[in-house]
RODRENMAR-422335 format. One record per residue (C-alpha): residue number from 1; chain; x negated, y negated, z. Coordinates in steps of 0.25 Angstrom, whole numbers. Layout:
BEGIN
REC:k:c:u:v:w
REC:NUM:A:X:Y:Z $
...
END
This chain:
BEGIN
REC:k:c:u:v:w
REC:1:A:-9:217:518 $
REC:2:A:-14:210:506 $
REC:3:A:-21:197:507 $
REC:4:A:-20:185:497 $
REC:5:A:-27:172:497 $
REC:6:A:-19:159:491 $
REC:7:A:-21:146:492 $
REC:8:A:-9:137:493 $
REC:9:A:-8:123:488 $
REC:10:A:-1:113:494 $
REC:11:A:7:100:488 $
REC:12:A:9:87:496 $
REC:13:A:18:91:503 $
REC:14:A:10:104:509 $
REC:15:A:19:113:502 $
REC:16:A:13:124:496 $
REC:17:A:13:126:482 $
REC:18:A:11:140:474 $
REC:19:A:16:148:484 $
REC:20:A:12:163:480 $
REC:21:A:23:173:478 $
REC:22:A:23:182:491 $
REC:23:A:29:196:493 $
REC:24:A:44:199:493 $
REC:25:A:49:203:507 $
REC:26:A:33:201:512 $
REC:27:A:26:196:524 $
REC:28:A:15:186:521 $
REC:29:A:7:180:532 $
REC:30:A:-1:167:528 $
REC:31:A:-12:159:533 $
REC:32:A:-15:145:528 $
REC:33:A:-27:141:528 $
REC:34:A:-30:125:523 $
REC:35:A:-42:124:514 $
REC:36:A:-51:112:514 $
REC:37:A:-48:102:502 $
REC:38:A:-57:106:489 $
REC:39:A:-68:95:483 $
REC:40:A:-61:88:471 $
REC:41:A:-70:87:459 $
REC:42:A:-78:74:459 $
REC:43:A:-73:63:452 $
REC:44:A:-82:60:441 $
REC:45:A:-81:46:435 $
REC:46:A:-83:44:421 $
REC:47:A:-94:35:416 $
REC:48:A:-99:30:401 $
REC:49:A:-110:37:395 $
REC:50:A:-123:33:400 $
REC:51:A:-127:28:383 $
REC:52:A:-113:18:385 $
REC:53:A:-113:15:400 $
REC:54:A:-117:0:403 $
REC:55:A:-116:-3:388 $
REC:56:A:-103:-7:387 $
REC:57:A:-100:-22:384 $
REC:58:A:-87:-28:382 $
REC:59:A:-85:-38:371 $
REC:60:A:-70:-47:372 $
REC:61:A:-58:-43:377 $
REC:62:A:-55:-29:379 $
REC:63:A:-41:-32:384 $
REC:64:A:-36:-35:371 $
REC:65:A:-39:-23:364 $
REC:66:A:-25:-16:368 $
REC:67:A:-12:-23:367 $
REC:68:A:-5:-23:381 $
REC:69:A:6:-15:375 $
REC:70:A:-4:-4:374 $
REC:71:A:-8:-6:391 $
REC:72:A:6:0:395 $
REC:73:A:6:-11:406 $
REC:74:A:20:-13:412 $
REC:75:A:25:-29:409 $
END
């Protein structure tokens, strides 16, 4: 008997993906075990450099700096 460990991933749907290429003409006994979710990484949020933050003053219009042909706004 030899004994191999894969993870299988799942879509949607609970269809596995990936499957692994198994024996011809073989007997293969599974056992599914459903493993915890994992952590995602932490979102990290961007932020000015502390020498710029706060510092920032706007002077006029800044909405006419781009011509709205360059927005790609639908009419």
């Amino acid at each position: 008997m030899h004994a191999e460990r894969v993870v299988l991933i799942t879509d949607q749907a609970g269809n596995p993906t990936n499957l692994p290429k198994l024996p011809p003409n073989g007997r293969v006994e599974a056992i599914f075990l459903t493993l915890e979710p994992t952590e995602s990484a932490p979102i990290h949020h961007r932020r000015p450099h502390p020498d710029i933050a706060g510092k920032t003053r706007i002077s006029g219009n800044i909405l006419d700096t781009a011509s709205t042909a360059d927005w790609n706004l639908t009419q």
